[in-house]
N, C-alpha and C positions, 0 to 999 in steps of 0.2 A: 879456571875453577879454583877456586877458594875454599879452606880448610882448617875451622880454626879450634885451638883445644890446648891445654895445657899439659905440661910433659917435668917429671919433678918439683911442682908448683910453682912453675914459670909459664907463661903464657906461649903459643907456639902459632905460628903462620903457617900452612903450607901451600904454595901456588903450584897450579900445575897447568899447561898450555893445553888448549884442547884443538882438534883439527882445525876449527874454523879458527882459531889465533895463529896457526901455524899460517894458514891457508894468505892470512891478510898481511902475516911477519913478512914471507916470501914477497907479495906484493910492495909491498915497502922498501925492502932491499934491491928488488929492480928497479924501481920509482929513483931510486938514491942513485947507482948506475948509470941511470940512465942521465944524471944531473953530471955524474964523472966522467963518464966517457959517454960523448954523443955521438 
């Protein structure tokens, strides 16, 4: 999720992970694991 606005008149990003980004991160991380330790 994306969040974007200006904060002192500089431009400002904010990212924020949402369940299903969490959900595919975790899958990832095992994927990688599983390349390190078989």
């Amino acid at each position: 999720e994306v969040q974007k606005q200006f904060k002192d008149n500089y431009p400002q990003t904010l990212c924020k992970i949402t369940s299903k980004g969490v959900n595919a991160f975790e899958g990832y991380v095992k994927a990688l694991q599983g390349y390190i330790k078989p």
